[in-house]
Residue, then its C-alpha position, 0 to 999 in steps of 0.5 A: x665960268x673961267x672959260x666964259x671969261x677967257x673967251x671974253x678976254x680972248x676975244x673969242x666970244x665974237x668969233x662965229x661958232x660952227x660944226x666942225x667934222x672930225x675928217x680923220x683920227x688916228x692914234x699913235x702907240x707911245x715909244x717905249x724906246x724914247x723914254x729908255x735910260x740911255x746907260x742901262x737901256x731900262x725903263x725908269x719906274x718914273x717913265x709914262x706912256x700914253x696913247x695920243x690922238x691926232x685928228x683932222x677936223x673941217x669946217x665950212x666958214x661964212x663964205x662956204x670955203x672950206x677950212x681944215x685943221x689938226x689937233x693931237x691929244x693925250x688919252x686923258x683928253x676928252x677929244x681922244x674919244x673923238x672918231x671919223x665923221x663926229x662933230x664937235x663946236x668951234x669957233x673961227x676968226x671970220x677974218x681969218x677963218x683957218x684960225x679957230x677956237x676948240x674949247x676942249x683943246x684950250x682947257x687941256x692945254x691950260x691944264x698943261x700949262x699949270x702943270x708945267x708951271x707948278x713942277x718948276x714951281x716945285x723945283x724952285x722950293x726944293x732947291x731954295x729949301x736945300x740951299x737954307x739947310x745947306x746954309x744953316x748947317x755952315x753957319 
């Protein structure tokens, strides 16, 4: 339902549906050594690591040219199970057809964002919250 009306919204509805050809994926090991405490070297207890696919899909437009893009994924995503020579709809901008549409991709960058939006979110209560003590308690 929520998707149906942001591809309305987005104008996404009016663009040419298609098969697109996963042409390559590749996973890539999460970098412990990033996320390492630059004082103590350690692993911090809050630190995750995931896996994340990087695929390249390709799709014919209208015309028959040929048009390819890529994509990255965490393993949460329903697109890291994705392999060479699946296929998966899109969606292209037939006036620029190297513009696309990958519905998965859209929702899990939605849930990223909202994501992001609620831990500032959350941050901003927190803070407010210790600023009213704070407050309260000197005067």
């Amino acid at each position: 339902m929520l998707t149906e009306i942001w591809l309305r919204q987005r104008g996404y509805d009016k663009w040419v549906q298609t098969e697109a050809t996963i042409l390559s994926s590749e996973l890539a090991e999460p970098d412990a050594g990033l996320l390492r405490s630059e004082k103590s070297g350690k692993l911090n207890s809050r630190d995750q690591f995931y896996w994340h696919s990087t695929c390249v899909i390709g799709w014919k437009d209208g015309s028959d040219s040929f048009h390819t893009a890529s994509y990255s994924v965490p393993e949460w995503s329903q697109l890291f199970q994705l392999y060479e020579g699946q296929t998966v709809f899109i969606r292209y901008n037939p006036a620029c057809p190297g513009e696309y549409y990958l519905r998965e991709l859209s929702i899990y960058k939605a849930a990223l964002t909202l994501h992001r939006i609620l831990r500032i979110a959350f941050i901003a209560l927190s803070l407010i919250w210790f600023a009213l003590i704070l407050w309260r308690r000197f005067h």
